[in-house]
C-alpha positions, 0 to 999 in steps of 0.5 A: 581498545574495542576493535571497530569496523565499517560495513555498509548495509541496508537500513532496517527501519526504511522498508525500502532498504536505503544504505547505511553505514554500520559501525561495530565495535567488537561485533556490536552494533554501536552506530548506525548512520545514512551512507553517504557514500552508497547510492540512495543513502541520503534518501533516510528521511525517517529520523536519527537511526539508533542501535535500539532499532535492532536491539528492541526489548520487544524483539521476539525471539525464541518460537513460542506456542500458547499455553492460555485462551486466545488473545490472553497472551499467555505462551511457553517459549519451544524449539523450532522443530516442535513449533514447525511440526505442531503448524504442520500437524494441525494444518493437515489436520484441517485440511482433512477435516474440512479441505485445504480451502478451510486455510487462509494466508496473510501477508502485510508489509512486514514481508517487504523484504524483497526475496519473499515477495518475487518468491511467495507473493508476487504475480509470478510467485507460487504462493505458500498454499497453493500446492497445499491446495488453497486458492486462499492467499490473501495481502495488505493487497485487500485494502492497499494498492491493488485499486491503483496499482492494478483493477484502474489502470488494467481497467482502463490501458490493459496493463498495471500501474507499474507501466506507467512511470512519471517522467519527471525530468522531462516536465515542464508541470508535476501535478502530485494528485492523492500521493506524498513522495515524502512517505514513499517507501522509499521516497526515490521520486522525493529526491527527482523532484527535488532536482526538478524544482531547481531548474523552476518546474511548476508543482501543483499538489491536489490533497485534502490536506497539506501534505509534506509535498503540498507544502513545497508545491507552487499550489495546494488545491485542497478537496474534500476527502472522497470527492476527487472524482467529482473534481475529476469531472469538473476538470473534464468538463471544462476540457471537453467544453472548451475543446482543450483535448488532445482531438487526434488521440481521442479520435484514434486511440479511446473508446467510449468518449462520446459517452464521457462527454454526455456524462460530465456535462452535470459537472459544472464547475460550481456544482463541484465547487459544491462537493469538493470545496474546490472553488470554481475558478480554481477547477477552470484554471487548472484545467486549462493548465493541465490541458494546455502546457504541452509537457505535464506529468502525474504523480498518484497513488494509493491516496484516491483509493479509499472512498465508495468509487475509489477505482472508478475514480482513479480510472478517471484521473488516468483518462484525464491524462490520456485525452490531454495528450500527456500518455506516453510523451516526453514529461507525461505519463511514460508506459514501460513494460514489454509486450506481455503484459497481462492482466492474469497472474502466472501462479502455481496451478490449483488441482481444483477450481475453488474460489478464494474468499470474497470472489462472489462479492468482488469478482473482479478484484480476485481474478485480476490478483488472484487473491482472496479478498480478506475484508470477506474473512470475519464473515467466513469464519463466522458463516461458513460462506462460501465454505468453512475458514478454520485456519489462518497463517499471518504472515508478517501482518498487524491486522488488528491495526491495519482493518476497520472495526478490528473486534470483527477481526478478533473475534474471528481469529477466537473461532479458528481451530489455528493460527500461526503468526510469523513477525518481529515483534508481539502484535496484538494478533499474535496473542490470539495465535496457537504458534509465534515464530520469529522472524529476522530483521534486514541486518541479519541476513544475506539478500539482495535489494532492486531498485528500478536502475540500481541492484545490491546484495545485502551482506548479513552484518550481525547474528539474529537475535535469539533464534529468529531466521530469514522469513523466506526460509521460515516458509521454505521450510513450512514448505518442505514439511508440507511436502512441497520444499523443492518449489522454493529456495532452502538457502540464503545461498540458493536464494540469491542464485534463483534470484538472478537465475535469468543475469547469472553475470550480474550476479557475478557483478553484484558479488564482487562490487559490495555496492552494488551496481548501477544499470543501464537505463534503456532508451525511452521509445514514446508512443509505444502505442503508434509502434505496435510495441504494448500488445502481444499480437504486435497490432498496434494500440493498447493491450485492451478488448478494443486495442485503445484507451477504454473510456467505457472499459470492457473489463467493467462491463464484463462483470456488471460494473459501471462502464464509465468511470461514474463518480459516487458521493461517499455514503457517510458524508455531507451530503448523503447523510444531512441527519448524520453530519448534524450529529458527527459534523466533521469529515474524518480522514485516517492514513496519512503516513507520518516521518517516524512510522511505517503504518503501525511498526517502530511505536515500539522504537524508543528513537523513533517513538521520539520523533511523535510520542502521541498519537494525534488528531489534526484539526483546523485552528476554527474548528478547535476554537469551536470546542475549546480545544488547543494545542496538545489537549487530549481529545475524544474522536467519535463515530457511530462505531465507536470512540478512541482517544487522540491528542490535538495538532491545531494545525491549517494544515487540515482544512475547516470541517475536516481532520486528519487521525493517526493510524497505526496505534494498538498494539501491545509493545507500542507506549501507551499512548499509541497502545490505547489509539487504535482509530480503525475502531472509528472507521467501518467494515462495512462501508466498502468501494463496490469494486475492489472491496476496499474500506473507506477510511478517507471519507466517513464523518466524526466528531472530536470533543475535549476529553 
């Protein structure tokens, strides 16, 4: 008889760690399944968990160094000692040659384990390259969240999106706005509104299609993908108009209100009935519910960043709330967060002041995160603008699938002098690599998960796979052979210690309760702003230049951007573009996640390449009737970058004259339909919110025909 054991863990494939349970038999992983027992285990919404997500064929395994031209895929397995000295050697190299700026990092959301970003890449981390003298750290960052989660809401209340916190239990309307709690990572606020909803809270969901979250809503309001600041303005016109705002909070605590007023006056709601296809009635009445039912909470995030005016309209919906009276009052927008917080990172201080990539186009965006802008990398390389780019260190990161026009990306990584490539699997950006290392998965190390009231350590419940290591460790010991080890933990052990450095007895919790342990929630203090509680200087206000809501930012002003938050027509859409739409007549929308992905990985997971096995367009039952196309049927997408082929979802889940394409496809280990569906080959590196430099890949124009 096998020996059988239990252990609890955290999931491998749910980036955000939700327990399981393991069993093992003889040292085996047998069965993995969602705990029951441990906090958040229900929350695995991502499909059956089965043992091949560990045992992967694809796992990568031993470091590897290329014997073959770049992107041939051609390497000879080597020891780690010779694989870390060649990435040292050729580092120094190039730093010599051409400076330490001639280096660029990338990390994506394969370093979500939580260690590596509070050590490497959050806003008080040191980055890897700092010391070695680089300004060049770059992130999924330069095309994800930071619009959100840091440039709007800085921008606009002078602290970042994680200060502000939907209160939910306390609502009496949730309108979820560009954002699908199904998909979350991980899906906490899914469970919320669940329990929400039982006690009959009114949902509105405002999306270009219908999401997992619109389904459950009491109302989908379905936009035109790009337009969600014109239907923005509309809301705002009608409150402004019928002086439904919250008249003492304007009056006290926003700056620049005068000038919205005088701005929104063109959008009447039949004009943005024109835009957005959102019926005029339909933005008269939700405005009127937004602004007159007296408990009303927002849920947003990253939906509304990718369009030409994608921070300034996400500054809009932030001040759509503030002048209703929903900011920092029971069942609205809650702001958390002490004192200082600030819109400037606290890293590691440069010896020199060189500018990272992309701070001479997106001046703001670098600033605020202290990040290169890697849209801005193919050019360097390329151009040698604003210096040489020689090196690239991919850390955890599908570029090739996650960037548009992707042979732009490619190419560069043909002209460096090296490239390094830290991950699980073999992507395609690892073929062009000089040096693979393996990384390991959450199963095989010891670290720790926090969530917003709940901690755990996570205990190691199998060896690695072949010579994979803890990622955090992989670069601390990068790091200790460039010279600079000391800044960084050189042990699991270490690790965990300097984590909870500041709650030692935590720690002391944490290591004698295996399932962690619940915090204490302090108590919530409402109009924080009243009390003097958000600025440093104890002033009551906000932590902006003028101490309010800035309406007009000061921010924007300072680097020569729009001071309101001025609405821009996507570039490549309907109306700007007549002559383009007659030839692509179909608004393309790309990533939107789906239940058996997490962006591009697991389409190597046979269990969960199961759950969707093609990669597909979602069209709407008109538009397919149109061109012959039914359920199923392998379809050509086209747009004037390119065409790749999709398979149809006929679906009303999409609205006529719109669909919907699946990302994540094109890497070399996915099956072949997914490998052949790369749609960032669809979608354009050029075409850009003038902000933050991020793509637009949620309103360019398409057409899909029958292969």
């Amino acid at each position: 008889m096998p020996a059988t054991e239990k252990k609890a863990a955290i999931c491998g494939i749910c980036p955000g760690g939700c327990a399981v349970e393991v069993t093992l038999e003889d040292g085996r992983l047998t069965k993995v399944e969602p705990s029951s027992e441990i906090p958040y285990g229900n929350l695995c919404i991502r499909g059956k968990h089965a043992p091949e997500i560990v045992y992967s064929p694809h796992r990568l395994k031993n470091p590897l160094i290329r014997t073959g031209e770049r992107g041939e895929g051609k390497f000879r397995e080597a020891s780690w000692d010779e694989a870390l000295d060649f990435t040292v050697q050729k580092m120094q190299e190039i730093k010599e040659k051409y400076g330490p700026q001639a280096i660029v990092s990338h990390t994506g959301r394969g370093t979500f384990e939580q260690s590596v970003q509070e050590f490497y890449t959050d806003r008080n981390a040191t980055p890897l390259l700092a010391p070695f003298g680089s300004p060049n750290t770059a992130s999924v960052g330069s095309l994800c969240y930071v619009s959100y989660g840091i440039i709007a809401p800085v921008a606009t209340f002078g602290f970042p999106a994680k200060n502000l916190l939907p209160d939910v239990e306390n609502c009496d309307l949730l309108v979820v706005w560009g954002a699908n709690p199904a998909t979350d990572s991980p899906p906490l606020l899914l469970k919320r509104i669940k329990e929400i909803r039982k006690n009959k809270v009114k949902l509105i969901a405002v999306d270009q299609m219908r999401s997992d979250i619109a389904r459950r809503a009491d109302q989908w309001v379905a936009v035109r993908a790009g337009t969600d600041g014109a239907l923005i303005h509309g809301l705002l016109h009608v409150i402004i108009n019928e002086k439904l705002y919250d008249e003492d909070f304007v009056r006290n605590w926003t700056l620049g209100f005068s000038e919205l007023c005088d701005y929104v006056q063109k959008f009447t709601p039949e004009q943005v009935e024109r835009i957005t296809r959102v019926p005029a009635q339909t933005i008269r009445t939700l405005a009127k519910e937004i602004a007159t039912t007296e408990k009303v909470c927002l849920h947003t995030y990253t939906g509304l960043e990718y369009t030409n005016s994608g921070v300034q309209n996400i500054r809009a919906l932030y001040i759509l709330w503030a002048i209703t009276g929903h900011l920092d009052v029971p069942g609205g927008l809650y702001i958390t967060g002490p004192k200082n917080s600030t819109d400037q990172p606290d890293r590691f201080s440069l010896p020199t002041r060189l500018m990272p990539i992309g701070a001479a186009e997106y001046p703001l965006f670098c600033d605020l995160t202290g990040n290169a802008q890697f849209m801005e990398f193919p050019k360097a390389v390329a151009t040698a603008t604003p210096y040489p780019v020689k090196g690239l260190l991919n850390i955890g990161a599908s570029i090739l699938t996650s960037y548009p026009q992707p042979e732009l990306f490619a190419e560069a990584f043909r002209r460096l002098d090296f490239m390094l490539v830290i991950d699980l699997f073999m992507t395609r950006d690892a073929l062009f690599a000089d040096v693979i290392l393996p990384s390991a998965t959450y199963y095989e190390i010891n670290s720790y998960m926090r969530y917003p009231d709940y901690v755990r350590l996570r205990r190691q419940v199998i060896e690695p796979v072949g010579q994979a290591r803890n990622l955090t460790l992989i670069l601390a010991e990068l790091a200790k052979r460039l010279g600079y080890g000391h800044l960084y933990p050189q042990s699991e052990a270490e690790l965990i210690e300097k984590a909870f450095a500041q709650t030692p007895e935590l720690l002391e919790r944490l290591k004698n309760t295996p399932e962690g342990v619940r915090l204490q929630k302090p108590d919530r203090i409402y109009k924080k702003y009243e009390l003097s509680l958000l600025r440093e200087d104890g002033k009551p206000g906000f932590p902006t230049p003028s101490g309010k809501v800035e309406i007009t930012s000061n921010l924007m002003a300072r680097y020569g951007y729009d001071t309101l938050p001025v609405y821009r027509e996507p570039v490549e859409g309907p109306l700007e573009a007549p002559e383009l739409y007659s030839k692509y007549p179909l608004v393309l929308n790309t990533g939107a996640r789906i239940q058996s992905t997490f962006r591009s990985q697991h389409l190597n997971i046979p269990g969960l390449v199961r759950l969707q096995d093609k990669p597909q367009v979602l069209i709407n039952p008109e538009d397919a009737e149109k061109r012959g196309i039914i359920n199923g049927d392998r379809v050509l997408v086209s747009t004037l970058r390119g065409q790749v082929a999709f398979y149809a979802n006929v679906t009303d889940n999409v609205l006529p004259g719109q669909v919907e394409v699946n990302m994540g496809g094109g890497n070399p280990t996915q099956t072949e339909a997914w490998r052949e569906a790369n749609v960032n080959y669809l979608t354009d590196a050029h075409n850009r919110d003038y902000i933050s430099g991020f793509p637009v890949f949620k309103a360019l124009l398409c057409q899909v025909e029958k292969a």
